[in-house]
Phi, psi and omega in degrees: 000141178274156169339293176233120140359295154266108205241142155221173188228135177212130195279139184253188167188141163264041174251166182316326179245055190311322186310353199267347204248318170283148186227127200236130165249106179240159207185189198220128179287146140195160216306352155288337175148179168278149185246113189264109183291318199213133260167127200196176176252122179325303170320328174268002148305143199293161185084336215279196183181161174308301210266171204322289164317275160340329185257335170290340193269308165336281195321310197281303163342294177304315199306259194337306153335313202270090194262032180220034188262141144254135176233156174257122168232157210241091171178139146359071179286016177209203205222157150275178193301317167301013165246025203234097182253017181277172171241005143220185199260001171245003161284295204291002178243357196267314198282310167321305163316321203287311200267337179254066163301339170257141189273352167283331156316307201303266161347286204283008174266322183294314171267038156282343200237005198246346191094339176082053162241162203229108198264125162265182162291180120349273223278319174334320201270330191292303177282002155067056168253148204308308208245147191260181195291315178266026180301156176292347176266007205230315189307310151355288136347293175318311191263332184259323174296319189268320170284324184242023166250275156321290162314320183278338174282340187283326179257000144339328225046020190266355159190159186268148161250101203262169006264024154281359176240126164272142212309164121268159192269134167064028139232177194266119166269137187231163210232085191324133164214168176208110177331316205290345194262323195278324173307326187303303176296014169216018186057010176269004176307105191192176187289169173212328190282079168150184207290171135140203202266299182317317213241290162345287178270033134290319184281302172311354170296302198318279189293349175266331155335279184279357167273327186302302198276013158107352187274355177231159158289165196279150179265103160220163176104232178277359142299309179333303194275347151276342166303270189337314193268035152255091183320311160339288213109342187288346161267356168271333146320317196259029175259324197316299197294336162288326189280318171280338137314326174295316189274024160259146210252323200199137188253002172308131171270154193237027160176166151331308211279340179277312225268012202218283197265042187010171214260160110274139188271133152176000000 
């Protein structure tokens, strides 16, 4: 059984023109699978913009809103433990904040201290995600989730991040997913991302896929068809990332290693 009721999902992104690129899809469990009322871009969030800032603020705003929410964001909340020198994860996101204004700070602290071997998490290696948290395709990501999310809503009091946090009633919890770990675990794992006929009726493979086993309810009309006509993939990603919200069960961490260097759920 999930967590909450009400679930979202949000494909993320640090890149310059994020708004264009993050995507929150939100719905509701019910015993057919989740039911996604809606799927929209940060830039169209109120407040939002195309570029980096606006849309990031934007994201956290909303976050505070959906305060009966589980929500999945798909980027890296932590570190492994051996880049960690705090002794909880909300020191370390306090510290993070503090010290990496630039996301190449961030990046050149990690292989500095790594030698420039790129060290995974625990739960990285259990879920099979592609990249360790500073990879060069990745980092980015990383650095923008944590410094301009996670920390201020966690130190805000404005949503719990779990499982290093434990839930409260009437705020939003939020939850590390990774699309890619959850097609792997359903065997749906293929290409989806980018233009054409081909990759377009992957992604409708996708989503018909998982309406047949029950994890989502059927999408049709002019949701469908934005899912779909978005080439990138971010928004079937942030459908993806609301169905793996759906499935946690528990905020409980299950080692020393959940309690730091936080799960991907999927």
């Amino acid at each position: 059984m999930s967590l909450r009721n009400r679930v979202a999902g949000v494909d993320f992104s640090g890149a310059r023109n994020a708004g264009n690129n993050i995507w929150i899809a939100t719905g509701a469990v019910t015993p057919d699978g989740i039911w996604i009322e809606a799927v929209r871009r940060a830039a169209d969030l109120p407040n939002g913009g195309e570029s980096f800032t606006p849309a990031l603020e934007a994201l956290v705003r909303q976050i505070t809103i959906l305060s009966d929410y589980i929500i999945g964001l798909d980027f890296p909340f932590s570190l492994p433990i051996e880049l960690i020198e705090q002794r909880s994860w909300i020191s370390f996101a306090e510290a993070f904040r503090r010290d990496f204004a630039e996301a190449d700070d961030f990046r050149s602290h990690c292989r500095s201290i790594t030698g420039g071997k790129e060290l995974k998490r625990r739960t990285d290696i259990e879920s099979r995600v592609p990249w360790c948290a500073y990879n060069i395709r990745l980092y980015r990501q990383t650095w923008a989730g944590i410094r301009h999310v996670l920390a201020p809503l966690a130190q805000n009091g404005q949503a719990r991040v779990i499982p290093m946090q434990t839930p409260k009633d009437g705020i939003a919890l939020l939850a590390e997913i990774c699309p890619a770990s959850l097609l792997k675990r359903e065997g749906l794992y293929k290409p989806y991302k980018g233009r054409g006929d081909e990759l377009r009726a992957a992604r409708a493979g996708i989503l018909t896929s998982l309406t047949r086993r029950r994890a989502i309810t059927p999408i049709r009309g002019k949701l469908r068809r934005t899912i779909l006509d978005n080439p990138g993939g971010d928004a079937l990603d942030s459908v993806l990332a609301a169905i793996g919200a759906g499935l946690v069960e528990t905020a409980v961490p299950r080692n020393k290693y959940d309690r730091i260097e936080s799960r991907v759920y999927f």
